[in-house]
Wavefront OBJ file of the C-alpha trace (Angstrom):
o trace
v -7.524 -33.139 -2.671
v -4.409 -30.928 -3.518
v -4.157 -27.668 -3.304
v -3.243 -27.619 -7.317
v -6.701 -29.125 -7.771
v -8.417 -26.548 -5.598
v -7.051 -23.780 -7.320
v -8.064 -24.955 -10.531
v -11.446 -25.279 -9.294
v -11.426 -21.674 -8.390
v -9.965 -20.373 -11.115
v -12.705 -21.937 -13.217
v -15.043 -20.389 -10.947
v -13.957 -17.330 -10.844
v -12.716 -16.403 -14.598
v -16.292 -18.429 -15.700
v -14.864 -19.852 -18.615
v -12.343 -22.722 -18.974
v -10.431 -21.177 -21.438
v -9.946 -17.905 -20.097
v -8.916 -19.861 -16.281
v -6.183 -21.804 -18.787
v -4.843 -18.555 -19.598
v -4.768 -17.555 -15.829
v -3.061 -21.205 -14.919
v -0.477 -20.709 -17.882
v -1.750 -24.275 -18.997
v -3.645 -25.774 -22.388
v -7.344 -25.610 -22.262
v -6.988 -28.983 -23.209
v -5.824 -30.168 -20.063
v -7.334 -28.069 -17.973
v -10.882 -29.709 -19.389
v -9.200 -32.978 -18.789
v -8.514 -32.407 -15.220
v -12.308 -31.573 -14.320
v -13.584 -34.421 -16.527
v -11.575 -36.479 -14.469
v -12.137 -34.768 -11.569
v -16.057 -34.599 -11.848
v -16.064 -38.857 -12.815
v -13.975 -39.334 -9.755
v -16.028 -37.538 -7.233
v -19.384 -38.806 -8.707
v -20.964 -34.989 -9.501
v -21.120 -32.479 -12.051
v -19.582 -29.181 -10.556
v -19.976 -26.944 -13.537
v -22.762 -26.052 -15.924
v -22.173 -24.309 -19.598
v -24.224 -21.171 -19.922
v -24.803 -18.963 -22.379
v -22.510 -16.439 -19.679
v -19.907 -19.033 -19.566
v -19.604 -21.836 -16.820
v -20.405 -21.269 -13.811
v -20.701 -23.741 -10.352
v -23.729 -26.373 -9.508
v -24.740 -26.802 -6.060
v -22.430 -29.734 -5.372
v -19.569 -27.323 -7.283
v -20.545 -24.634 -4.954
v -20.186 -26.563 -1.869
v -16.964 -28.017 -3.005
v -15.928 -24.030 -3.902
v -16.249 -22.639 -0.506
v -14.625 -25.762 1.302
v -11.635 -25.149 -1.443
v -11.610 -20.903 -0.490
v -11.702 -22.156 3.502
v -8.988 -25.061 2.632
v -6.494 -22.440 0.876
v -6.636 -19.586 3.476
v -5.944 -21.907 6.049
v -3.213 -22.768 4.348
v -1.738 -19.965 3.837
v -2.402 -19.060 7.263
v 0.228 -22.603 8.417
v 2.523 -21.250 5.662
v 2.685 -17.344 7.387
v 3.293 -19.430 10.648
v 6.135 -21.590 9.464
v 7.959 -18.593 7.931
v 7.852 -16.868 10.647
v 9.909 -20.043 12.514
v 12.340 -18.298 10.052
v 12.232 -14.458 11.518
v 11.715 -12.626 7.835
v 14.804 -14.979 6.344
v 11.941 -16.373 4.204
v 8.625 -15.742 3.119
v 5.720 -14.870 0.943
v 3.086 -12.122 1.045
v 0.303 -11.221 -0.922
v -0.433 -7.584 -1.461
v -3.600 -6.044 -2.914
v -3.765 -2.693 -4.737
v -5.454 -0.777 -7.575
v -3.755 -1.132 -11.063
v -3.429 2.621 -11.257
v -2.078 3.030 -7.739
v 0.426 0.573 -7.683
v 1.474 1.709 -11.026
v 3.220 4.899 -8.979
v 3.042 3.920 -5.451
v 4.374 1.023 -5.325
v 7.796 0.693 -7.121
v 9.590 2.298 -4.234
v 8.170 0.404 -1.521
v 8.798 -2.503 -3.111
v 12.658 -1.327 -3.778
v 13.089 -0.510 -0.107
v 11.327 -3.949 1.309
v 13.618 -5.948 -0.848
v 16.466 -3.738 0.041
v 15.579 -4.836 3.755
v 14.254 -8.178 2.880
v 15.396 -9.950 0.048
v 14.786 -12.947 0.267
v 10.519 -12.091 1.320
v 8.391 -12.327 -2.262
v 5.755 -10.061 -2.600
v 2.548 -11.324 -4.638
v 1.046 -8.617 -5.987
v -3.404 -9.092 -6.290
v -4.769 -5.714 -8.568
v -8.216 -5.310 -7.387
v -10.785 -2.101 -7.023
v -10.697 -0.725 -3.069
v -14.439 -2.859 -2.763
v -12.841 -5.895 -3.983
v -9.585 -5.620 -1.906
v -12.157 -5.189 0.967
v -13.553 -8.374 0.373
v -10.177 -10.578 -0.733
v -8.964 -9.777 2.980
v -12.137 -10.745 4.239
v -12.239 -13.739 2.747
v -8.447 -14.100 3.431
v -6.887 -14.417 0.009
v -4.669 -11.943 0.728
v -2.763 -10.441 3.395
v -2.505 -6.981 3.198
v -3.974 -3.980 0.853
v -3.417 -0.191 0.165
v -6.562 0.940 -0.817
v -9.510 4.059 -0.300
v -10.557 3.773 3.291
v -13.003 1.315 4.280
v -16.788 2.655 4.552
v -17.962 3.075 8.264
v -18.586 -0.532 9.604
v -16.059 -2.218 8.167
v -14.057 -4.536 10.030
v -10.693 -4.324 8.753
v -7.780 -3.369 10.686
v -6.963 0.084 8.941
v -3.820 2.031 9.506
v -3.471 5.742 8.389
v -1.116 6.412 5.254
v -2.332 9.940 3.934
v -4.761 11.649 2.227
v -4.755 12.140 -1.394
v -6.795 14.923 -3.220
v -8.796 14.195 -6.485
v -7.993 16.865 -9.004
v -7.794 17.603 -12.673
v -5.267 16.465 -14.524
v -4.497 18.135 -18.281
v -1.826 18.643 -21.075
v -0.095 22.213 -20.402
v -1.675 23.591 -24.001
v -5.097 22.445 -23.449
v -7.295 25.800 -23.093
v -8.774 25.623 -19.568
v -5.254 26.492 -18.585
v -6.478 30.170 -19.330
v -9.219 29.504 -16.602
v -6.807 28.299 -13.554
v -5.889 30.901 -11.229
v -3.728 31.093 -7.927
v -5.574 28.091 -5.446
v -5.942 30.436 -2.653
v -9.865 28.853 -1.699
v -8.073 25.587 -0.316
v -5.623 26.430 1.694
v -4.871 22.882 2.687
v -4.299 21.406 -0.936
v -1.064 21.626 -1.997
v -1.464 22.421 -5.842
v -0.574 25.351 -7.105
v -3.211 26.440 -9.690
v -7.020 25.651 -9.462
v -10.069 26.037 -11.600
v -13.966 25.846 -10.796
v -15.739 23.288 -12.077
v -17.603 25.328 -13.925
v -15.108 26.502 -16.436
v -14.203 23.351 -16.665
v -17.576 22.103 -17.873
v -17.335 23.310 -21.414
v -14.376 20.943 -22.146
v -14.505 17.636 -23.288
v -14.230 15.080 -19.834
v -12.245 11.682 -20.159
v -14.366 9.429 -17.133
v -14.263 6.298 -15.107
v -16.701 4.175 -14.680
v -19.723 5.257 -11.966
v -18.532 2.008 -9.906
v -15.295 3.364 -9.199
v -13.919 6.092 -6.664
v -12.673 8.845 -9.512
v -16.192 7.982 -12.199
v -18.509 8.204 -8.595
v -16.939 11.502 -7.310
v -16.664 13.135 -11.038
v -20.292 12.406 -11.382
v -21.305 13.842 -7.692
v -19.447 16.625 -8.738
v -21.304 17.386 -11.938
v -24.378 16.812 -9.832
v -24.234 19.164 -7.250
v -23.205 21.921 -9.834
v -25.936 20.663 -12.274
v -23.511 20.224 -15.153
v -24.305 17.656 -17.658
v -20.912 16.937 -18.771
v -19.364 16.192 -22.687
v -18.105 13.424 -21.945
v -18.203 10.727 -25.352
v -15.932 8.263 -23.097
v -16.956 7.389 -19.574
v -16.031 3.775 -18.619
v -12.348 4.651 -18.693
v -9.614 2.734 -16.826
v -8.532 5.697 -14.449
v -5.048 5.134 -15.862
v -5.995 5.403 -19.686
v -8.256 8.324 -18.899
v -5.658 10.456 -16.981
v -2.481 9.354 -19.887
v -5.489 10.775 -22.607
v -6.045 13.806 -20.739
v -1.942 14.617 -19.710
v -1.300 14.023 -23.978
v -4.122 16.847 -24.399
v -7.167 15.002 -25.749
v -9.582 16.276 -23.193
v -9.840 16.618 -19.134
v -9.808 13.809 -16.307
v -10.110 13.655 -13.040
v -6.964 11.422 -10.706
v -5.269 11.789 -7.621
v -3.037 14.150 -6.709
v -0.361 11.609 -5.507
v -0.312 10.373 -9.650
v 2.220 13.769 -10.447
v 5.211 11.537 -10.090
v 3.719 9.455 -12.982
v 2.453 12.626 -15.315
v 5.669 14.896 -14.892
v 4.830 16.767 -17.582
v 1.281 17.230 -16.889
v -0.762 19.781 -15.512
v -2.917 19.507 -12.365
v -5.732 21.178 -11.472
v -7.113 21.966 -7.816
v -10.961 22.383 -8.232
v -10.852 24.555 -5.252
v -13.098 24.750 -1.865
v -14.711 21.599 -3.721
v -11.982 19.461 -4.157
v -13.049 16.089 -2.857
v -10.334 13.971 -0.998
v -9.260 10.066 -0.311
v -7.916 8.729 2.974
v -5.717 5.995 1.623
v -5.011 3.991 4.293
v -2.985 -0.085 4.754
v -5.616 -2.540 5.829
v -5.590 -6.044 7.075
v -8.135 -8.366 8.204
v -9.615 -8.658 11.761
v -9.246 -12.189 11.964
v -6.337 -13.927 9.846
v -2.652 -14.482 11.454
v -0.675 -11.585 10.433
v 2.755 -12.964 9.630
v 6.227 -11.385 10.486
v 6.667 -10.747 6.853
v 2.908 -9.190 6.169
v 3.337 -6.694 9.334
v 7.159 -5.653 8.196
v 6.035 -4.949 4.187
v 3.026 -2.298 6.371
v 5.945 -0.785 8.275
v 7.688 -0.230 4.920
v 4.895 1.572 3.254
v 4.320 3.652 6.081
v 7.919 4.807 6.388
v 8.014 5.440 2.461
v 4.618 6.852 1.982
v 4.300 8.957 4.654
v 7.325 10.875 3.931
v 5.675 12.655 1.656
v 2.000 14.501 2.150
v -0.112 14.462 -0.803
v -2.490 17.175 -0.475
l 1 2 3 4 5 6 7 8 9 10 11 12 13 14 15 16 17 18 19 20 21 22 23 24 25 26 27 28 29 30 31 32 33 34 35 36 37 38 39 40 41 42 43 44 45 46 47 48 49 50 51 52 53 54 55 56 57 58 59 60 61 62 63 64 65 66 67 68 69 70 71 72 73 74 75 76 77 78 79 80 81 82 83 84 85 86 87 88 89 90 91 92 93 94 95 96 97 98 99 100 101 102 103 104 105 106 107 108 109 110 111 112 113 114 115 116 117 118 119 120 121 122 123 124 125 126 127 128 129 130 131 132 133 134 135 136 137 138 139 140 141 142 143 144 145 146 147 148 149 150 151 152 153 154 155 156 157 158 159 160 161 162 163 164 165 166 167 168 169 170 171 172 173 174 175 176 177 178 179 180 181 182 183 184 185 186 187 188 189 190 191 192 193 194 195 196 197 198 199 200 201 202 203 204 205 206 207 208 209 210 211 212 213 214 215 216 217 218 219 220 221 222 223 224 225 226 227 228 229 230 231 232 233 234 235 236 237 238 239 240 241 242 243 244 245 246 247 248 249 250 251 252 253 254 255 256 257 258 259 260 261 262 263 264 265 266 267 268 269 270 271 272 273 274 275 276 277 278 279 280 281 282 283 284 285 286 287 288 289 290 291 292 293 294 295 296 297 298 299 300 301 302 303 304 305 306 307 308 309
């Protein structure tokens, strides 16, 4: 079996439809439905079923699944071992991050590690902090920048910064008559704040409840009993904070996101601003390659040059 193959298989697995793991493999549906035709009639067994949901993996396809997920990350574990024979001449690592993060974090990090290391490639996996948990688990990746593991976890996590959760707004939209001085947090660094509560009246641009911004907007609203006007609340954070800077309502983002909003306002919500430890994390039991460890160094030097709250 070829690691080609095995991919394949997991793409199909993973995207649940043939077409749509085509799309991912920059190949014809056509051929991709050859290949596990063939593929099937040459092992003997049927490794996918059509749903209604899509396709998704028989018993024998399962099997054959995890042995191709085990297969790959020892792979790349050999690979990170040979390059290192090369002492960062060469190399390959695969970074996991949040759309919306990377969108603002990561373009000088990457500038500086190529500065340093030009001739390392960086893959670059956009995943949700819970998913990036599990990728380095599993070891399909090798390092992530993501919201700090619950307590438990077994990731190796190294300290980047906190990053506080505020609102973000256009400078004309009316709860800008509401902010005042942020003298009740002290150890935020934004200028103006507003209570929640003279917030509440406005129209709110959400995430969804299963991500960090949508679950601490909602606890928010909770614990000062506001039911909030909100007519769209599975937002991408990224969409919901570019509505909200272009005036057509309020969201909630990071604090760290002003370098991508210059001409936004943001909003500390006071002695109730909730916070993020954003923290580099690798897993417990993979090889960490020369080139995985020097890319960690980098965004620690860049990103903690600058404090965020």
């Amino acid at each position: 079996m070829e690691i080609k193959e095995l991919n394949y298989l997991i793409a199909i697995a993973e995207e649940k439809s043939i077409s749509k793991a085509a799309e991912r493999l920059y190949m014809a549906q056509s051929s991709l439905s050859q290949f596990l035709s063939c593929y099937e009639s040459n092992l003997g067994y049927r490794l996918f079923v059509r749903t209604s949901n899509g396709v998704r993996p028989t018993e024998s396809g399962q099997l054959l699944l995890e042995y191709a997920y085990h297969t790959i990350s020892e792979y790349h574990r050999v690979q990170d071992k040979m390059q290192d024979v090369s002492n960062l001449d060469a190399g390959h690592v695969i970074l996991g991050i949040s759309s919306f993060r990377g969108s603002y974090l990561l373009p000088p990090v990457l500038n500086a590690f190529h500065m340093t290391y030009p001739n390392i490639h960086v893959q670059i996996v956009e995943k949700n902090s819970m998913a990036l948990e599990q990728y380095l688990m599993n070891g399909d990746i090798d390092l992530a920048l993501l919201a700090r593991p619950e307590k438990g976890s077994r990731l190796h996590v190294f300290d980047l910064l906190k990053d506080e959760i505020c609102l973000v707004a256009s400078p004309n939209h009316p709860v800008m008559s509401k902010a005042k001085e942020n003298n009740s947090n002290p150890s935020s660094r934004i200028r103006k704040s507003v209570r929640i509560k003279d917030a509440a009246k406005y129209e709110f641009l959400l995430s969804d409840f299963d991500t960090i911004l949508g679950r601490e907007a909602r606890r928010l609203f909770m614990k000062n009993r506001i039911t909030p006007l909100a007519y769209n609340n599975t937002l991408s954070a990224l969409f919901a904070a570019s509505l909200a800077a272009n005036g057509q309502g309020l969201a909630f983002t990071y604090y760290s996101s002003r370098h991508y909003f210059r001409n936004a306002e943001f909003l500390s919500l006071g002695k109730d601003a909730p916070s993020i430890d954003l923290v580099t994390a690798m897993s417990p039991d993979r090889y960490h390659s020369k080139a995985a460890l020097a890319l960690n160094d980098v965004i620690q030097q860049i990103l903690n040059t600058e404090t965020v709250m």
